[in-house]
C-alpha positions as CSV (number, residue, x, y, z in Angstrom):
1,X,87.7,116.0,128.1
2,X,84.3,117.5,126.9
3,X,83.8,118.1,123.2
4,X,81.5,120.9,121.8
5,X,80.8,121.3,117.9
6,X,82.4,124.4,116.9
7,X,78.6,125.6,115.4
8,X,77.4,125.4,118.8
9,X,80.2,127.3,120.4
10,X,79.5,130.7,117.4
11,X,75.7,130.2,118.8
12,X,76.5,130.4,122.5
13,X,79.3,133.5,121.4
14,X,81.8,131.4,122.8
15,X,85.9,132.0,121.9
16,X,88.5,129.1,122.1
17,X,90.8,130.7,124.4
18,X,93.8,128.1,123.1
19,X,95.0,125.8,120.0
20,X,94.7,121.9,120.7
21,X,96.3,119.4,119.0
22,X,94.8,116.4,116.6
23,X,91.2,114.6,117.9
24,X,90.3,111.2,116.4
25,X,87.0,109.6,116.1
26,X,86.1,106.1,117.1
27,X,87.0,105.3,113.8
28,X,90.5,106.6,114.3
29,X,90.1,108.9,111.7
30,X,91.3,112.8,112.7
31,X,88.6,115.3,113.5
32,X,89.7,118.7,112.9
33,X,90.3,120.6,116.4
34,X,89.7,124.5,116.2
35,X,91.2,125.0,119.4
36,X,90.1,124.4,123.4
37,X,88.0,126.8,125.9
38,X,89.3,126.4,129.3
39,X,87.2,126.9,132.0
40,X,84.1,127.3,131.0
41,X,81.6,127.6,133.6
42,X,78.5,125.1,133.2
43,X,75.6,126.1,135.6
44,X,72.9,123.5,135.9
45,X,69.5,123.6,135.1
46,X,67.9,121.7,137.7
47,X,69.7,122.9,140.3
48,X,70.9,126.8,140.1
49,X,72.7,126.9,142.9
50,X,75.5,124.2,141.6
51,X,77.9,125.1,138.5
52,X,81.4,123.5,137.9
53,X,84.5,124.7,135.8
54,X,85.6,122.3,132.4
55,X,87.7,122.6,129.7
56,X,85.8,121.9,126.3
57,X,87.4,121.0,123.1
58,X,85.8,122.9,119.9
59,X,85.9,120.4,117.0
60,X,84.9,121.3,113.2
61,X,81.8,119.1,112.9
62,X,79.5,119.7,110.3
63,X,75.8,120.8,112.2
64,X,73.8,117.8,110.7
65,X,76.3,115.6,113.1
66,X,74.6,115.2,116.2
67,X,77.3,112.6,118.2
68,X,81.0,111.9,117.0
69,X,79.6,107.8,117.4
70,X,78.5,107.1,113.7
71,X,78.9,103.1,112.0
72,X,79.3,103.1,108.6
């Protein structure tokens, strides 16, 4: 499953198109989920002609986060 800070998905003027459940870090503790965007198409960069369809999770990350990984 791909993951996408919900900050980043208001920039891009994405919508979650559905709820998802409970997310948990590598710490096991819960991120909060604002919901999932299925099939979003991702074109890529280097190569124009390819693109593939995912489903991206929208979590409520704070912006100053840049991975989930973090060590205390």
């Amino acid at each position: 499953m791909n993951v996408m800070p919900l900050h980043v998905m208001k920039e891009m003027g994405l919508e979650v198109t559905r709820p998802y459940g409970n997310v948990c870090g590598i710490d096991s503790r819960r991120v909060p989920s604002y919901g999932l965007i299925k099939n979003l198409r991702a074109d890529l960069f280097a190569c124009s002609d390819i693109s593939t369809m995912m489903d991206v999770v929208v979590i409520d990350l704070p912006p100053a986060y840049g991975m989930l990984l973090s060590r205390k």
